[in-house]
SEDO-558516 format. One line per 10 residues: number of its first residue (from 1); their letters; for each residue x, y, z of C-alpha. Coordinates in Angstrom, 2 decimals, decimal comma, m for minus. Example, Ala and Ser with C-alpha at 12.3 -4.5 7.8 and 13.67 -1.06 7.14 Angstrom:
% residues 2
1 = as = 12,30/m4,50/7,80 ~ 13,67/m1,06/7,14
This chain:
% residues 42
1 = xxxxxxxxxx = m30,38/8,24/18,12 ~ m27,46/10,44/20,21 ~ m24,33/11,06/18,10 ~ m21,38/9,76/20,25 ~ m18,46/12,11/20,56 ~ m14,90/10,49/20,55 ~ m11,46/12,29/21,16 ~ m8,75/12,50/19,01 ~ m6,24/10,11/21,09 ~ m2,04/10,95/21,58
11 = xxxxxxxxxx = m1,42/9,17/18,55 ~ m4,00/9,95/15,96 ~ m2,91/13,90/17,08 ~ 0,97/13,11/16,38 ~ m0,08/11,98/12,73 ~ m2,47/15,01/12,15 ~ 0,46/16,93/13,14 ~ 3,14/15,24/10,85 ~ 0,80/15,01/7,87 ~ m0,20/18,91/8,36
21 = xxxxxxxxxx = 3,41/19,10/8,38 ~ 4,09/17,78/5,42 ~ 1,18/20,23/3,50 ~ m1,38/16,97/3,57 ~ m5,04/17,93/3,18 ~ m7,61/17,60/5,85 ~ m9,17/15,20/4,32 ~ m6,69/12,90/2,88 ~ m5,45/12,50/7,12 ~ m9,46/12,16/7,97
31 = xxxxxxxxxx = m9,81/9,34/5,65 ~ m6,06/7,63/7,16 ~ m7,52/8,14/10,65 ~ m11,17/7,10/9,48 ~ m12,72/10,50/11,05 ~ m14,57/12,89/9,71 ~ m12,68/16,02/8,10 ~ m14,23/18,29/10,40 ~ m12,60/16,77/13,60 ~ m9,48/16,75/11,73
41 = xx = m10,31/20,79/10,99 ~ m10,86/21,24/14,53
């Protein structure tokens, strides 16, 4: 079965942004945005 690749929309970016902002862990905003850490990390 293919893994199916999604972008990060406008809005899910603006919150990675404002909860790297305020020192939040990758994780903590993949499991808010239910994605996995390492499309957060990238």
């Amino acid at each position: 079965m293919p893994k199916i690749y999604k972008h990060l929309t406008t809005q899910e970016r603006a919150v990675v942004m404002t909860m790297r902002a305020d020192r939040c862990s990758i994780r903590s905003i993949a499991k808010r945005l239910c994605r996995s850490p390492s499309t957060i990390g990238r």
